[in-house]
N, C-alpha and C positions, 0 to 999 in steps of 0.2 A: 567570563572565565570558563575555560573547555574543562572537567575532567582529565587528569591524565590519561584515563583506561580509553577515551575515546580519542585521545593522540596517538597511542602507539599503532606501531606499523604491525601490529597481530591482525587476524582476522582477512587477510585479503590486502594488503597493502596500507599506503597511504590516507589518511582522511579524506583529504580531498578527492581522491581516486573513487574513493567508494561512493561519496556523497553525490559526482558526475553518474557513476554508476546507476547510485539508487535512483538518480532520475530520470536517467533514459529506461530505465526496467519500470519506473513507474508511468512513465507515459505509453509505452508498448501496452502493459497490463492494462489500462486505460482503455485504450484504443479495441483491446482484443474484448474486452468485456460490452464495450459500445455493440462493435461489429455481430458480435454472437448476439447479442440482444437483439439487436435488430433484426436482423436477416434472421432468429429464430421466430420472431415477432410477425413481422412484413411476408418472410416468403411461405415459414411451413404453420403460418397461424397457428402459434402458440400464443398463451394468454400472456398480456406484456408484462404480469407481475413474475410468471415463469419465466419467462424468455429474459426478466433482469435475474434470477435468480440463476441460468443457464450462465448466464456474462457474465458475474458475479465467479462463477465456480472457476469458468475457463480463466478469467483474471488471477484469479489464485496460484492457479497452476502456474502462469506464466512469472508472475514473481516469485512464488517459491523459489522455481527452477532458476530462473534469472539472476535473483539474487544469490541464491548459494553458488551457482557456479560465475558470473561474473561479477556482481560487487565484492561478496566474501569470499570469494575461490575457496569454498569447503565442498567435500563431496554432500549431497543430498542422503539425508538417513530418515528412517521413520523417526527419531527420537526430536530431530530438526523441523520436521512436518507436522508431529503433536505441539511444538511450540508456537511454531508458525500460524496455524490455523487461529488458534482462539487470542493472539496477534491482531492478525487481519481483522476479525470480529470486533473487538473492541475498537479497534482505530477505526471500520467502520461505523462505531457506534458513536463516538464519537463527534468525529464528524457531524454524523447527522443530531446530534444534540446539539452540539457546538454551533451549530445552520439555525435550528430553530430556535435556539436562545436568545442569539444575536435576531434574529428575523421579527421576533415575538418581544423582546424588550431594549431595542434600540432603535433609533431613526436611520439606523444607516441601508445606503442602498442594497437590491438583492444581488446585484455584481457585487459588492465590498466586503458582504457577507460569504457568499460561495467564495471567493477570493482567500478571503482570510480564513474561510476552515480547512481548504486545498492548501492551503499553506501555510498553516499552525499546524494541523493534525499529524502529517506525515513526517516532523520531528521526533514526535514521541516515536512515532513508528521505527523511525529508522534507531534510536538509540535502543529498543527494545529488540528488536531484530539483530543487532551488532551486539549488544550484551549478553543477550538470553539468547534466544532462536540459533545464532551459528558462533555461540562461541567455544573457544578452543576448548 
């Protein structure tokens, strides 16, 4: 059972629209937090917990952006960036509870586990982001 507020067409269009959206913006952010990590890491020897924390940032940016202007089509405000931010935080925190929980008191594999929190976590994310973060 969907929520109504997460059927209507406010917010940037269609559900489904966004949800394709959110996941090509979450795979780029992905990717762009990789790459900075690394090549901050590998090429200008930074310390790899800085060079994740470099990736981490530029990641940010790129969903922020991402999402407000193509999943949500809402312009970018500071008021959408202070929600966003501690957003991000939490669902990264998550995440990584959610890793070590399942890692520390289940038998299940380390693929089924990174699996399943890559793909449970970023639910809450996205309804938090569509509700809070850019709504009307």
């Amino acid at each position: 059972m969907i929520p109504s507020v997460l059927k209507q067409k406010s917010n940037g269009g269609s559900l489904v629209r966004q949800v394709v959206y959110f996941g090509i913006i979450g795979v780029c952010a992905t990717v762009t937090h990789y790459v900075v990590a690394l090549t901050s890491h590998e090429l200008v020897h930074v310390h790899i917990v800085l060079a994740h924390l470099l990736g981490y940032l530029s990641a940010v940016s790129v969903s922020y952006f991402g999402h407000a202007k193509l999943t949500f089509r809402t312009p970018p405000t500071w008021q959408s960036m202070r929600r966003f931010v501690p957003v991000s935080l939490v669902s990264f925190g998550l995440s990584a509870g959610a890793l070590a929980a399942m890692e520390h008191h289940s038998t299940l594999s380390s693929r089924v586990t990174l699996a399943l929190a890559m793909l449970l976590i970023p639910v809450f994310t996205f309804i938090a982001i569509k509700l809070w973060v850019y709504r009307n």
